[in-house]
N, C-alpha and C positions, 0 to 999 in steps of 0.2 A: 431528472436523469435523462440521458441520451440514449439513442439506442447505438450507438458506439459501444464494444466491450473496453475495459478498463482492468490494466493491470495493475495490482498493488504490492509491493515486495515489504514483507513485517518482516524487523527483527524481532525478538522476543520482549527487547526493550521498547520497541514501536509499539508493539499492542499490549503493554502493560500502559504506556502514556495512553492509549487509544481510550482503552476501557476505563481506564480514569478519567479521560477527560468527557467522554460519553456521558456516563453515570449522572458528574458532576452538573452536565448539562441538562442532565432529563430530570435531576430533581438531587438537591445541595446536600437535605439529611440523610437519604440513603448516602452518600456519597462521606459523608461524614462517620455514617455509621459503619462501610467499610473500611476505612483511610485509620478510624478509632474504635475499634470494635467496644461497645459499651459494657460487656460484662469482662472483659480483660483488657484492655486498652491497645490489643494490636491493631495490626493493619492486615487487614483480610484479603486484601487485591489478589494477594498473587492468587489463591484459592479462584476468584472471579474469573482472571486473567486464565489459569491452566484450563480451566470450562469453556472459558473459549475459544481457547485455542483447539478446545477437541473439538469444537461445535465446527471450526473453521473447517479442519482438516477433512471433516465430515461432509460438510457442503461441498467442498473443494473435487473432493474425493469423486462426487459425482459427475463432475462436469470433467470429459475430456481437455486437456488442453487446445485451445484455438489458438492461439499464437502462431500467427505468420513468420516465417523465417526470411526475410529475403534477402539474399547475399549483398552486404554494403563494400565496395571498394568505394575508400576513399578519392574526395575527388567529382567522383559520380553526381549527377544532379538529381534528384526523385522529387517525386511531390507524396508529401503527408497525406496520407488517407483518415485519417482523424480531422485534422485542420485546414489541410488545402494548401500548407504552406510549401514554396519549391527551396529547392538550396541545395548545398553543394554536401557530400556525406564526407565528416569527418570520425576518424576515430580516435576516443579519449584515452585520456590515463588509464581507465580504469577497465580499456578494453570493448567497450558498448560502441554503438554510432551512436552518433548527433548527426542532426540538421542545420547545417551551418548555413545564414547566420540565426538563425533562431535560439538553435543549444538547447533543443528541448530534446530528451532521454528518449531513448527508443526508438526515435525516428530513423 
C-alpha cells in the first residue's frame, strides 16, 4: 500500500462481487458454504455483503472526507499528485475530469 489516500466508489452490486470474490480468495469452502448454504441450499452473501456494508459505513463514518476539490477547466494543464503525470484536463460524459492523454478518473 502507498501512503497516497485512495478513493473507492461501491455500488451495492460492487461490494456484493467484492465480498464474493474476497471470501472466495481467502479460503473456497467457506466461500461455498456461503454461495450454498449447507443446511438449506441458499446463498447467504447478501447476509455477508449487508454486514459489510455497515462495517463500511462505520469506518467511513469516522474519517472526515479528504478529498481535494480542485477547480478543472477544461483545457488547463495540471500535474497528478498521485502519479506525476501532466496533461491537459478534460471533461467526460459523465461529468468528472480526466487527465488527458492519460484518461485516468479523477485527475
Amino acid at each position: 500500500m502507498t501512503d497516497q489516500p485512495t478513493t473507492y466508489r461501491l455500488t451495492p452490486r460492487g461490494l456484493d462481487l467484492f465480498v464474493r470474490a474476497l471470501v472466495n480468495e481467502v479460503d473456497y469452502d467457506i466461500h461455498k458454504g456461503y454461495e450454498c448454504g449447507e443446511e438449506d441450499g441458499l446463498d447467504h452473501y447478501p447476509e455477508l455483503v449487508a454486514e459489510a456494508a455497515k462495517m463500511l459505513n462505520a469506518i467511513t463514518a469516522e474519517e472526515p472526507a479528504a478529498e481535494e476539490v480542485i477547480p478543472a477547466a477544461p483545457g488547463r494543464r495540471v500535474q497528478c499528485g498521485d502519479c506525476g503525470a501532466v496533461g491537459g484536463v478534460n471533461r467526460g460524459e459523465d461529468g468528472r475530469a480526466y487527465l488527458y492523454p492519460s484518461g485516468q478518473i479523477g485527475h
